[in-house]
N, C-alpha and C positions, 0 to 999 in steps of 0.2 A: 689619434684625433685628426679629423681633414683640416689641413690649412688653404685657406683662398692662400693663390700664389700671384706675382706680378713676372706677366711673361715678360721676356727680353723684348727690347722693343728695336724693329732696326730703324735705317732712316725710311724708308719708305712706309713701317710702319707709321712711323711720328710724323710723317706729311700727311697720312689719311686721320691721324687722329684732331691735328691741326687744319685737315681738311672739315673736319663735322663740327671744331671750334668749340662751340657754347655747347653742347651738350651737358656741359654738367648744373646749366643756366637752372635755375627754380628751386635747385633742392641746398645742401647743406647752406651753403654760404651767402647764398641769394633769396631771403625771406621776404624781403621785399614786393620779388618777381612772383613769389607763390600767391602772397596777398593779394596782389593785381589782378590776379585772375577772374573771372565774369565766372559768376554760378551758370549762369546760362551758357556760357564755354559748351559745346560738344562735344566728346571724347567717345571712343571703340576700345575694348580688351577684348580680342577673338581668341581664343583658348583654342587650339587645334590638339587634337586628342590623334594621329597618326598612328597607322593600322584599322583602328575602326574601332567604336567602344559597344562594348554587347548592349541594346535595349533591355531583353531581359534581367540580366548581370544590375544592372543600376536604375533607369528611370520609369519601365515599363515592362514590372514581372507579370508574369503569368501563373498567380499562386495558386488557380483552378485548373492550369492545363496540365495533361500529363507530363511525369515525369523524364523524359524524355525533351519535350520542350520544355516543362519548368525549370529545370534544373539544379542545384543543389542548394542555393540560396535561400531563406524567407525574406520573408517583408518587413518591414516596419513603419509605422501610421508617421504622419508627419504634423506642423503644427496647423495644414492644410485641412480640415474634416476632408475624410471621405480619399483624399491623395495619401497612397501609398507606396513607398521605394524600397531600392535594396536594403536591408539589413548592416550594409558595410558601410552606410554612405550616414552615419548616426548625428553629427554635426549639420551637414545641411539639415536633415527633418528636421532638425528642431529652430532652422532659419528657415520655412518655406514659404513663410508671408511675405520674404524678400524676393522670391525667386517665378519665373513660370517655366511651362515646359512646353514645347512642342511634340507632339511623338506620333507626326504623320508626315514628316519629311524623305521624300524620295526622289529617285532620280535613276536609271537603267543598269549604272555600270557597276560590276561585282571586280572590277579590276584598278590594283591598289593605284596604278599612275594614273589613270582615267580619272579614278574616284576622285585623288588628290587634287587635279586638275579641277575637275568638278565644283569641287566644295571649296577650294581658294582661289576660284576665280567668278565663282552665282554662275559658272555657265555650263547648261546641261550639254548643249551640243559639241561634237569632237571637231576643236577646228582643223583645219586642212595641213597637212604634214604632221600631225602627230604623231610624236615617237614615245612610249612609253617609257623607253632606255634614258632619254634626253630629253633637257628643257628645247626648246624650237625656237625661234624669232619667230615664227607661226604661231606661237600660242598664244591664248587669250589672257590679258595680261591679270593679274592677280589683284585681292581687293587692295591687297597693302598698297599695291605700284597705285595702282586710283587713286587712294584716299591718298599719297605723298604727291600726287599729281595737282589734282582738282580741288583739295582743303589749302586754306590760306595758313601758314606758318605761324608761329607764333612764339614769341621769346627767339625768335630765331633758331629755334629748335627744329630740325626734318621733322615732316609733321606724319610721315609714317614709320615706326617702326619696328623691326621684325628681330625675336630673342629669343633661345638665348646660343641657336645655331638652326642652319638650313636644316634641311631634312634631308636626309640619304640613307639609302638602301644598305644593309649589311654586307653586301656586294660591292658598296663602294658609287652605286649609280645614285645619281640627284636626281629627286623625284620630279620631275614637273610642275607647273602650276604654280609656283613661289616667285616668279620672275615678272619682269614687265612685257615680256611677250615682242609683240605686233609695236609694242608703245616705242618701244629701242631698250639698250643695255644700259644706256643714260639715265632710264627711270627704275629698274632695278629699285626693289627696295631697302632703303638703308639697315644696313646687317649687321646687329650687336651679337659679334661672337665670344659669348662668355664661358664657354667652358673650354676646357683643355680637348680637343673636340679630337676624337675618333669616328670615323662612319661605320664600326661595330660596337659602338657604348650602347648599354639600355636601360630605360628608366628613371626613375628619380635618383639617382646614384647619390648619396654611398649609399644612404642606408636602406634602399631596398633596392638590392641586385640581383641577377641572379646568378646561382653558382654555377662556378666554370665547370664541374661535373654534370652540370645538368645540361647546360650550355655553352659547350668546348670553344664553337667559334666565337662566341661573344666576349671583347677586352672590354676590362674596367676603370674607367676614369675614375680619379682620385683629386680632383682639382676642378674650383670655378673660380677664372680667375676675374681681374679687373678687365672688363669689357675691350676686346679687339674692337676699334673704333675705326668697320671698314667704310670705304664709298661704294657707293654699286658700283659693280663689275662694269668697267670701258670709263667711267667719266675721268678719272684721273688722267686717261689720256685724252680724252674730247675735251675736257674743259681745262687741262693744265698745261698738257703738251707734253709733259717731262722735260722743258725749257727752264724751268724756275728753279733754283733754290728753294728750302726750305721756308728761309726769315722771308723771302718776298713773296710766297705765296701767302703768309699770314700777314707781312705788312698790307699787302692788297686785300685780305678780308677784313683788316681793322680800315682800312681805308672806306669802304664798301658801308660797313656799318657805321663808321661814323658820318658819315652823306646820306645814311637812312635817316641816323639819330636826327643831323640837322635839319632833315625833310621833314621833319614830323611824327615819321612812319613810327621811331622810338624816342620813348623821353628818356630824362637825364640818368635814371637809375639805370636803365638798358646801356645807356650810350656808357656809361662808369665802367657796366661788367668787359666792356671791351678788351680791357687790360687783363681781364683772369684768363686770355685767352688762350695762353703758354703757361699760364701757372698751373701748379704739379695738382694744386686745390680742384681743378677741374675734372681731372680721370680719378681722383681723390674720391670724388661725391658718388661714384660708384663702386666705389670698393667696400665691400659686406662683411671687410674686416671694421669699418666704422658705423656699422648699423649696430642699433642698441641691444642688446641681448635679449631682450624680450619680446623685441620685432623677430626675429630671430626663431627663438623657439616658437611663437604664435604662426609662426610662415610654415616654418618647421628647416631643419636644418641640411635640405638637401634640393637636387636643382630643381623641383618644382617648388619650393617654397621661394627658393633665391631667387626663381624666374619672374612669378607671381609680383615678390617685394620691390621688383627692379619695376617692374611693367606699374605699381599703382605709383610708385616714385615718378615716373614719367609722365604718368596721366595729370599729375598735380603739378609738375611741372611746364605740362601747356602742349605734351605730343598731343595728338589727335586722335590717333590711331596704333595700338601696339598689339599685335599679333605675338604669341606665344605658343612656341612647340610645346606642347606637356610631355616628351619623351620623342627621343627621336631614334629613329632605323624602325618604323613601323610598331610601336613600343607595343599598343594596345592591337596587336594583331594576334587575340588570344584560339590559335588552332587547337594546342593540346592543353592538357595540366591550365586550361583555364581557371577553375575555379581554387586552386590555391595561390595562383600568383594576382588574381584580382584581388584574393582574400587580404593576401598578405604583403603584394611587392604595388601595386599599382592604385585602387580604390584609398587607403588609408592615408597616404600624401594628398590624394587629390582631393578629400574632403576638408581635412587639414587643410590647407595652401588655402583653397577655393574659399571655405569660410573667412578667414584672415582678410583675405580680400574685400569680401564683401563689409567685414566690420569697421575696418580700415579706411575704407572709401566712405563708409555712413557717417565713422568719426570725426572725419575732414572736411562733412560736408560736401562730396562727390559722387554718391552713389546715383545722386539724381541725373546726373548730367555726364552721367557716365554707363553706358551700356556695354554688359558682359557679354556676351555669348562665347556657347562652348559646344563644340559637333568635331566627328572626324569625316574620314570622304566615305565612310557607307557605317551601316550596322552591321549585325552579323546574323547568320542561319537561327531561324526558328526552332529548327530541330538540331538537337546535340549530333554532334560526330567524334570518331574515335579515328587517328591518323596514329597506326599502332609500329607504325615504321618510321615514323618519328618522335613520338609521344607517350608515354604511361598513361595519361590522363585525358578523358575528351574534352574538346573545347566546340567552340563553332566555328564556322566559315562564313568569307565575304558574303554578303547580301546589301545590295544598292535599295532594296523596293523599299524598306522604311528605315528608319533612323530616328533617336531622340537625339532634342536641342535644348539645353540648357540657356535661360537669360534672364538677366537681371539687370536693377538699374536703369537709366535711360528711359524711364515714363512707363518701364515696366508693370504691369499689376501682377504683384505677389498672388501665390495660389492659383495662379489661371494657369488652364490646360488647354492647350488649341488641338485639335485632332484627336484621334484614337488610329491604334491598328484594332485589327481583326484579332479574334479570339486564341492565335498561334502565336502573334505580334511578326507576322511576316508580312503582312501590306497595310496600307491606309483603308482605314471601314469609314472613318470621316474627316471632311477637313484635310487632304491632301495637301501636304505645300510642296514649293522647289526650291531648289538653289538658287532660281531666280529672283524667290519671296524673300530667302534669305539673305541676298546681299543688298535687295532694295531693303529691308528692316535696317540694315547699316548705315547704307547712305543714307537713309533717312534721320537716324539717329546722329550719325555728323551734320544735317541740318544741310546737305544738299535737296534741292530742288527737282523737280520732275522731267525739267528743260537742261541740268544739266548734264556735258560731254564732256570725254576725252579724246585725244590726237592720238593716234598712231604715228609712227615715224617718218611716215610720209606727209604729215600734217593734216590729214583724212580724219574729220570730227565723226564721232560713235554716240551713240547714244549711250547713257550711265543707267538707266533702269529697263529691267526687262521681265520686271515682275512687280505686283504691289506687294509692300510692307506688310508682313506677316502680323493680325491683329492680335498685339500682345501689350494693348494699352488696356 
């Protein structure tokens, strides 16, 4: 049976976790701060799907083209008339009044760092020093680093943040595109690392891996523990010095808060939680050894359910914005043996999980004010391929020209379909969108404005839209 474990923590860990503080502000012990919250509150769940998730395979079959482009899947009707999805995905259909889809999203690049780039930062163009091996201080900063930049805080919670680990290549290399770029390392976005983390784990581990005979370089984690509570990468040294102690770097953030509290900025329940600020109740409210078993099994009992459970706990807790790997080292990068490990290791958690979610948030009274979106950095090949020097089994390959987008929530209209591809599903036939529709639909949905910008490092103001909001009201 997997146990959640509590990693050793050193001091430096306990200064970054004492660094993020109130994190565990809104949830078990503080029902209060949940209450307070404004239905009208704004919230983001980005679901990043890494490797790419086949169109076909899930939101956009092709049950008239040949076989060859159809592929081994059917369909099944959903409780949309006339919308029809894969066969593996049986939970959503039967939620699709909650949900819409996009399936004319595109963008040039068929290359996984590019893409990644692409799609976690709304920006098509490659900006200048791109290295596909490494993140760049050239790069376009990411939507997380935005939305922790530009949205106003709340509970005193980071108002972006990103679970339940970075993304990196089986290789070992960090993908690009997850960082704050151009913005500095200072804005980096806040990085809840929850699992006992490998850069060759895949999947929803445990219970759907794959085997080491099938897949010799891939190690298996066996543990999600209580969230690494890090700072982005440099501010511990920009902002602390490494001059402090411990107790005085947290006397000076209880100090801090309580000169908000008396400003006004928080009232007296806010100002009270100051003292949970070292208490153990804090990194407590994240441990999924205390979530109720039935949260549990409805999530389902592996890291995308835990990911999913942590990420709507957050939202109710007052983040803004929480960005979620669904498998990390390229998970859904199905080349070969695609259609049994969709069948069996990757598609069945994710409808699991994803429903949960959805019911979760309706339950609470959050779904409104809370937009899901879910896309990886491309689709995949129209037509099946066979990589028989690595594979038994055919899968497809990169393709940037279209992609489906899953979203809900957030002023979403259930049942709507924005675009179509062509008759292959390898391009947009109508209703083309971009990366750039897509992250203005985000910022939109946190309830930024059209005038708003971000600073680069240099204090050089950007403009924050570069597309309009994809109509999916």
């Amino acid at each position: 049976m997997l146990a959640f474990t509590h990693p050793r923590i050193t001091r430096r860990r306990a200064l970054q976790a004492g660094a993020v503080g109130l994190l565990g502000l809104g949830m078990g012990e503080l029902n209060a701060l949940r209450a307070e919250r404004k239905h009208t509150a704004k919230s983001v769940i980005y679901i990043f799907l890494s490797g790419g998730l086949a169109q076909h395979e899930s939101f956009d079959p092709k049950p008239d083209a040949v076989d060859t482009i159809r592929g081994e899947f059917g369909t099944i009707a959903t409780k949309t008339p006339g919308l029809r999805i894969t066969e593996h995905l049986p939970k959503l259909a039967t939620r699709a009044d909650k949900w819409a889809l996009v399936r004319s999203l595109t963008h040039k690049s068929n290359d996984h760092s590019l893409g990644h780039h692409i799609m976690l930062t709304g920006r098509s163009d490659t900006p200048v020093g791109f290295n596909p091996s490494k993140p760049q201080p050239t790069d376009y900063p990411s939507l997380a680093a935005i939305a922790g930049a530009v949205t106003k805080a709340r509970n005193n919670l980071p108002p972006a943040i990103v679970l339940p680990d970075k993304i990196v290549h089986n290789t070992g290399r960090v993908i690009p595109g997850q960082f704050a770029g151009v913005m500095g390392r200072a804005r980096d976005p806040w990085l809840i690392e929850a699992s006992a983390f490998e850069p060759k784990a895949y999947g929803a581990f445990p219970e759907y891996e794959f085997d080491h005979q099938e897949r010799p370089y891939e190690f298996k984690r066996k543990t999600f523990t209580i969230p690494d509570l890090s700072l982005p990468e440099g501010v511990d040294g920009e902002r602390f010095g490494g001059r402090l102690d411990i107790l005085k770097q947290l006397d000076a953030q209880r100090k801090t808060l309580d000169a908000a509290a008396n400003a006004g900025a928080f009232d007296r329940t806010r100002a009270d939680a100051v003292s949970l600020l070292t208490d153990a109740r804090v990194r407590a409210a994240f441990d999924l050894n205390k979530a109720h078993p039935k949260d549990l099994d409805r999530y389902g009992r592996n890291s995308f359910g835990w990911s999913l459970l942590m990420a709507a706990r957050l939202v109710e807790a007052g983040v803004n914005l929480v960005q979620v790997n669904l498998g990390n080292n390229e998970t859904w990068d199905t080349h070969g043996n695609a259609f049994p490990h969709l069948k069996e290791k990757l598609l069945p958690p994710t409808d699991k999980s994803l429903c949960a979610l959805l019911d979760d948030l309706e339950q609470r009274g959050l779904l409104e004010s809370t937009l899901i979106v879910m896309a990886g950095e491309f689709g995949r090949t129209p037509r099946i391929s066979t990589l028989v020097q690595h594979y038994k089994g055919p899968g497809r390959d990169h393709w940037g020209a279209v992609q489906s987008v899953f979203l809900a929530g957030g002023g979403v209209r259930g049942g709507k379909v924005i675009g179509s591809s062509d008759k292959t599903g390898g391009y947009p036939a109508t209703d083309p969108q971009t990366p750039e529709n897509f992250a203005a639909t985000i910022y939109s949905a946190l309830g930024l404005p059209k005038t708003a910008s971000w600073s680069d490092s240099e204090g050089r103001p950007h403009h924050l839209y570069h597309g309009e909001p994809m109509p999916v009201g």
